[in-house]
C-alpha positions as CSV (number, residue, x, y, z in Angstrom):
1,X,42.1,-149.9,-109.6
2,X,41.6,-146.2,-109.7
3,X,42.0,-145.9,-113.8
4,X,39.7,-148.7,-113.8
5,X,37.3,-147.1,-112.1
6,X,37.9,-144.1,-113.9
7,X,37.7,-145.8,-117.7
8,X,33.9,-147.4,-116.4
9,X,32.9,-143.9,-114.8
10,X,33.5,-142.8,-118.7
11,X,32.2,-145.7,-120.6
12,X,28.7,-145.4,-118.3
13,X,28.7,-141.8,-118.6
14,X,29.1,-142.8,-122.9
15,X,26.2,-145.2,-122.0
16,X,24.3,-142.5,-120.6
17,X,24.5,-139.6,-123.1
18,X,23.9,-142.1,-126.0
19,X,20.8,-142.8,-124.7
20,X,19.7,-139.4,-123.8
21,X,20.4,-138.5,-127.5
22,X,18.0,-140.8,-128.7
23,X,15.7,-140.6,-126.0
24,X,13.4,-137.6,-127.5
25,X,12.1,-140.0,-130.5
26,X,11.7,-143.0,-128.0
27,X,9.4,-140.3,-125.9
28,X,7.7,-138.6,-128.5
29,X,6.5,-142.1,-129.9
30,X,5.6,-143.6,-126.6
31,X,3.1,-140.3,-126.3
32,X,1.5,-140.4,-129.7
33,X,2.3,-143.3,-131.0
34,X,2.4,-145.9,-128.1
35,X,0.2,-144.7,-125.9
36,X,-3.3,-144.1,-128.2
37,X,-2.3,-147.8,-129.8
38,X,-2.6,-149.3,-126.2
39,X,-5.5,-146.8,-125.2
40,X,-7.3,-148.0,-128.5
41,X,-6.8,-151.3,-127.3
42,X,-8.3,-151.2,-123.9
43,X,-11.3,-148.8,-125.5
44,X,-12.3,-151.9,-128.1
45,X,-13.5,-154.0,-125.2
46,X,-15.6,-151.0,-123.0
47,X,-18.5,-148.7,-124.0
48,X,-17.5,-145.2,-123.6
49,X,-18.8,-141.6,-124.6
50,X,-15.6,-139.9,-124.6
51,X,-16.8,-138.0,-121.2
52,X,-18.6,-140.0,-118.8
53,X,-17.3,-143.2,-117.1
54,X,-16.5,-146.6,-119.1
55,X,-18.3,-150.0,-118.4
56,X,-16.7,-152.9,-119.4
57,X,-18.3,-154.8,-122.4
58,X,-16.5,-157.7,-123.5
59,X,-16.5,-158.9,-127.2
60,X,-19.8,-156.5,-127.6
61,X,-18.1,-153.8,-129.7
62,X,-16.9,-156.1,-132.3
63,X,-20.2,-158.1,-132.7
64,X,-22.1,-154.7,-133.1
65,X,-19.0,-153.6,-135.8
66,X,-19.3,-157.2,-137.5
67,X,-22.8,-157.5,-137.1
68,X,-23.3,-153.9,-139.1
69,X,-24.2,-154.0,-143.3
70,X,-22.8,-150.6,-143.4
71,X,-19.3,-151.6,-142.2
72,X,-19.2,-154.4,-144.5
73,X,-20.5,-151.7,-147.5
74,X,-17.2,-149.3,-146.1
75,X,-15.0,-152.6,-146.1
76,X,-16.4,-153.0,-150.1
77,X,-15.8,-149.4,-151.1
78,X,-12.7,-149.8,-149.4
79,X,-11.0,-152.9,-151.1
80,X,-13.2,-152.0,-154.6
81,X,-11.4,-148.1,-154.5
82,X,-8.3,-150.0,-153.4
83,X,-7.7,-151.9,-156.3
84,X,-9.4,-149.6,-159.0
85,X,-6.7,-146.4,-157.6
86,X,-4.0,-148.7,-156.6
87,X,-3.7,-151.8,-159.4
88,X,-3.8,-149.2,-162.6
89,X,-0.5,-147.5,-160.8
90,X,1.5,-150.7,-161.0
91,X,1.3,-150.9,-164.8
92,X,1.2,-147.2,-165.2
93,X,4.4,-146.5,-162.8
94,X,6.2,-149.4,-164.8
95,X,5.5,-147.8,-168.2
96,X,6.3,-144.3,-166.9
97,X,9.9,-145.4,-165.7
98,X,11.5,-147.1,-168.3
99,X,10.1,-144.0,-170.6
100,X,11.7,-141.6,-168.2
101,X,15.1,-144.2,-167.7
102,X,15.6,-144.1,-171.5
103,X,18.9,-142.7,-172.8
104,X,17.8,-140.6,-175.9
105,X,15.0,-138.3,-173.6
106,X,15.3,-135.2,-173.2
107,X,15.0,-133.1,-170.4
108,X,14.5,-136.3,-168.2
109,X,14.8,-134.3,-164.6
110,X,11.7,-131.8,-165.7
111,X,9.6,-134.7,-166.6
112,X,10.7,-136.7,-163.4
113,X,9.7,-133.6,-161.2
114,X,6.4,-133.5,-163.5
115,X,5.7,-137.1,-162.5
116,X,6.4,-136.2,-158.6
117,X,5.1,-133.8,-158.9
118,X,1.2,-134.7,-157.4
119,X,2.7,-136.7,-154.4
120,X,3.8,-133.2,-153.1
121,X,1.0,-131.2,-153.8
122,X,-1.3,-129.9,-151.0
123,X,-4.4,-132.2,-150.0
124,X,-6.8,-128.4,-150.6
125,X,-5.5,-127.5,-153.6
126,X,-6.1,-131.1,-155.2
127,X,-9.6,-131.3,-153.6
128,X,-10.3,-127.9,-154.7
129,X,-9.1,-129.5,-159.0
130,X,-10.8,-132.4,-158.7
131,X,-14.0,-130.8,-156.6
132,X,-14.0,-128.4,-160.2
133,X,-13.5,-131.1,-162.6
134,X,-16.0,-133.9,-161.1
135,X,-19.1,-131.6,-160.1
136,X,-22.0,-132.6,-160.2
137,X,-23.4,-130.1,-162.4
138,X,-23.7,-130.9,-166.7
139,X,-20.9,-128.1,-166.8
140,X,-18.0,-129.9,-164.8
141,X,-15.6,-130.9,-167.0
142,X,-15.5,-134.7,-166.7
143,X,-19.6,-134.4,-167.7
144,X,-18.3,-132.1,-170.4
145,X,-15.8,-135.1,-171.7
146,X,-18.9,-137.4,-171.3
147,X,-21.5,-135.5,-173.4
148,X,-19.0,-134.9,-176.1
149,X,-18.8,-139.0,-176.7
150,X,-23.0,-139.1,-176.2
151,X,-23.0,-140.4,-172.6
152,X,-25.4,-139.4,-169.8
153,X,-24.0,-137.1,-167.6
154,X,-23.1,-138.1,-164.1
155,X,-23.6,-137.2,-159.9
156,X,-19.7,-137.8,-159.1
157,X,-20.9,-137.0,-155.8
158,X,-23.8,-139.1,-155.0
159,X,-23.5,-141.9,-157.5
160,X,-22.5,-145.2,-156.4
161,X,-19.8,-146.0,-158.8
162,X,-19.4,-142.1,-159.9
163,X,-18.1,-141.4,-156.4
164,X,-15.5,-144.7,-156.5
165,X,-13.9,-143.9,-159.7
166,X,-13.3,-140.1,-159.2
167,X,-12.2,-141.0,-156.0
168,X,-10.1,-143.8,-157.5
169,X,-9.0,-141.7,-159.8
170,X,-7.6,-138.9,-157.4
171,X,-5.7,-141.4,-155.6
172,X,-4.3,-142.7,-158.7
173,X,-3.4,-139.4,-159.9
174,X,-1.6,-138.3,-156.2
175,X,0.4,-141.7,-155.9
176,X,1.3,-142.5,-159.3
177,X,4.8,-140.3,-159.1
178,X,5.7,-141.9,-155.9
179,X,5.7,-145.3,-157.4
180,X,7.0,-144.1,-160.5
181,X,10.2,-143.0,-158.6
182,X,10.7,-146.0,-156.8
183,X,10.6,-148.5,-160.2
184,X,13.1,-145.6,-161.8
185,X,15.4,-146.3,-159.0
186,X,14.7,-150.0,-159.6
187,X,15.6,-149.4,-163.2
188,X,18.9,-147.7,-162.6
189,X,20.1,-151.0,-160.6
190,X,19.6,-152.7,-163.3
191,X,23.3,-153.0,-165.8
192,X,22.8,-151.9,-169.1
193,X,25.2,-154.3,-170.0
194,X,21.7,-156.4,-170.7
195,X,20.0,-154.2,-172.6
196,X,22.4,-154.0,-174.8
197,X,22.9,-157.5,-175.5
198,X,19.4,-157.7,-175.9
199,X,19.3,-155.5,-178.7
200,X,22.0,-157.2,-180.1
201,X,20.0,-160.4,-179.9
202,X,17.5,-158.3,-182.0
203,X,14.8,-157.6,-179.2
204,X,12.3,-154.7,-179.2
205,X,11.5,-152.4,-176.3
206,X,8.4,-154.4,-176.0
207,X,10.8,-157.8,-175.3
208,X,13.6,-155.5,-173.2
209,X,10.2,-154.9,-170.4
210,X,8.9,-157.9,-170.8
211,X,12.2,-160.0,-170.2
212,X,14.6,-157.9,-168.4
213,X,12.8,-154.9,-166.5
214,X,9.8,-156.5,-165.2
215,X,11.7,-159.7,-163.8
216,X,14.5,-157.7,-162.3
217,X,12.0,-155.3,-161.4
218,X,9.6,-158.1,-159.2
219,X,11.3,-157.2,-155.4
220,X,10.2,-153.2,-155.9
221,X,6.8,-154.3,-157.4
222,X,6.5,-156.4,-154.3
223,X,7.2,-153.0,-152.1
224,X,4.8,-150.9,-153.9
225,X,2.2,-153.7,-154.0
226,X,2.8,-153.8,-150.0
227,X,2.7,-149.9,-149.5
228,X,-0.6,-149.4,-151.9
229,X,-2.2,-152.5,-150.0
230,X,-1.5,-150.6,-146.7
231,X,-2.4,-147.2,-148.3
232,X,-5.8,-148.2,-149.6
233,X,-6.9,-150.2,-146.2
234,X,-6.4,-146.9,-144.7
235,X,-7.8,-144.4,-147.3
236,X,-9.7,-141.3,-145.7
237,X,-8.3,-138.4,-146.7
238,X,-8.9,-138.6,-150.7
239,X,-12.8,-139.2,-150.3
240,X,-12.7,-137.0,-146.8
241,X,-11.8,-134.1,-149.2
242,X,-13.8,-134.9,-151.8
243,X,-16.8,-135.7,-150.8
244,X,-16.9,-132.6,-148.1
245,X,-19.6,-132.3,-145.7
246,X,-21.5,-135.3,-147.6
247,X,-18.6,-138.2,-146.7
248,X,-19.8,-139.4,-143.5
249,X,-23.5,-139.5,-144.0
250,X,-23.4,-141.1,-147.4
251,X,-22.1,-144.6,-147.8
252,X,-21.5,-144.7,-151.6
253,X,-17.8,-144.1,-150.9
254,X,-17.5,-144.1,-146.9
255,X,-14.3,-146.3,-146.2
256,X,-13.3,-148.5,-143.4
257,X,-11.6,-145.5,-141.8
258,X,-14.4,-143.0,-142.1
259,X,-16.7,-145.5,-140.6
260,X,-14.1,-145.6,-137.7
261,X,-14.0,-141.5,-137.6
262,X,-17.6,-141.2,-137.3
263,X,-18.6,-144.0,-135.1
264,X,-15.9,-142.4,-132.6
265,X,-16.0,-138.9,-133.6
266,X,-19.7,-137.8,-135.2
267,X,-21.2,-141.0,-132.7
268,X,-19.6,-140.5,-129.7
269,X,-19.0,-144.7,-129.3
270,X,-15.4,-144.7,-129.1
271,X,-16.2,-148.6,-128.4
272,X,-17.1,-149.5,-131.3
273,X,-14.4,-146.9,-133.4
274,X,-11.5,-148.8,-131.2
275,X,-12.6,-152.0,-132.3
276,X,-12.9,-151.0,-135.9
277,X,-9.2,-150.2,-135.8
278,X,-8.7,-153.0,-134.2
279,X,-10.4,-155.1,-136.8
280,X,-8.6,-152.9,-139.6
281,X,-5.5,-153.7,-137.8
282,X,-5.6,-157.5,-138.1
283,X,-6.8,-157.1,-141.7
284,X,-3.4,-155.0,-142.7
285,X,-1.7,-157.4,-140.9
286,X,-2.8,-160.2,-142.9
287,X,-2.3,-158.0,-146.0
288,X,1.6,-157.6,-145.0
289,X,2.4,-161.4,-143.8
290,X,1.2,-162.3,-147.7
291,X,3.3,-159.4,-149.1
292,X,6.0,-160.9,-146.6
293,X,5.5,-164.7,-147.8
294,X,5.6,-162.8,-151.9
295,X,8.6,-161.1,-151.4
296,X,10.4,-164.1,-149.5
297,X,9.5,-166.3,-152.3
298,X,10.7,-164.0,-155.1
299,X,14.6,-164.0,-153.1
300,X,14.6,-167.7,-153.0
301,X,13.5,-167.4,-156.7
302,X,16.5,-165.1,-157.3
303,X,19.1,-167.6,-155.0
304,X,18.0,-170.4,-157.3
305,X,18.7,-168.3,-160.6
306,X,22.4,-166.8,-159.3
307,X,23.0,-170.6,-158.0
């Protein structure tokens, strides 16, 4: 009796110093990461200032969200800057990894960090680049490019489609090494055993990525697909930076989050800001479940082939 008591006095005190190791994450995310979700929450359904008291308002914060043009224009800008930064890196990031997985290249790990480069790079620094080369003024460099090939120079700033493709083309330029990586992992799990017969069989590069890499590659194309989709939903810091003191007064590029920001922030109606994100919320949700229902379907795709 006594060494049993003795062998569950250890085993609970195990228990208990287990959970005290992991306890410091579990705490740290029930403070910022718990908490504000659930605050957010409550906020979506009262009008509040940030200082005085709140009143209870029902379903009122989401009709005045839904019932606003200039949230729908942010939703646009958002999905249109979504797919114009997001779709071209798919295709790019494809290209850019079977180049960099090829046998015969040289110096492969300088070009890898090149492509990786970006992802790492401070947010200041690229805002300060792309600031430079996508002025307004006829001597920025992108008007430069223009006026060389006889077209009109352009207000990146102010413009309505100016502001969505530099701002597209900033995030296409910061992500594009991060995807890059993850098809050039992709590409390494894939045995060489069948490129090799496929050159046997007399097939071109062109035929070895469109037979072999980009059907093998389909489960990490789902991943990236599901992590841009995500990523551009929530996109505020590339036109944040770039637009500067103009972004949230000017809705040529003002995304679903920066309409969230200011109503709560520049507003003061933290009502109306929670129930954005709670809209925003239910719209990345939907976003994953089909990524979810994709990447299921392309397993049972790949059962069927092995069976």
């Amino acid at each position: 009796m006594a060494f049993t008591r003795k062998y569950r006095s250890e085993e609970t005190k195990d228990k208990i110093s287990a959970y005290l190791y992991i306890s410091p994450f579990f705490i740290i995310f029930a403070i910022i990461g718990l908490y504000p979700a659930i605050f957010s929450l409550f906020l979506a359904f009262q009008k509040w200032n940030g200082l005085g008291e709140m009143s209870f308002v029902g379903l009122n914060n989401f009709k005045v969200v839904l019932q606003d043009p200039i949230f729908w224009k942010a939703l646009y800008n958002t999905i249109v800057m979504g797919i114009m930064g997001t779709a071209p890196q798919i295709i790019v990031g494809i290209i850019l990894a079977f180049i960099l997985n090829q046998a015969y290249l040289k110096f492969k790990n300088t070009f890898r960090a090149m492509v990786f480069l970006p992802y790492i790079t401070s947010m200041v620094a690229v805002a300060l680049v792309f600031g430079v080369f996508f002025s307004n003024n006829d001597t920025a460099l992108a008007n430069y490019i223009l006026n060389i090939f006889g077209m009109d120079t352009v207000a990146w700033k102010t413009s309505e489609w100016g502001a969505k493709i530099a701002i597209s083309i900033m995030v296409f330029w910061r992500w594009i090494g991060y995807n890059t990586i993850i098809y050039l992992a992709g590409l390494q799990s894939i045995p060489k055993d069948l490129y090799e017969a496929a050159r046997i069989d007399g097939a071109n590069t062109f035929q070895q990525l469109r037979y072999i890499t980009i059907p093998l590659l389909k489960p990490f194309i789902v991943l990236t697909v599901f992590f841009s989709t995500v990523g551009a939903l929530q996109l505020f810091t590339e036109p944040t930076v770039f637009l500067g003191t103009q972004a949230f007064s000017r809705t040529e590029a003002m995304t679903v989050v920066m309409y969230l920001y200011r109503d709560a922030f520049s507003l003061q109606s933290f009502g109306t800001g929670s129930a954005t994100a709670v809209i925003l919320l239910f719209i990345i949700v939907v976003a994953s479940a089909i990524n979810t229902y994709l990447t299921s379907g392309i397993r049972k795709k790949g059962k069927g082939i092995k069976s």
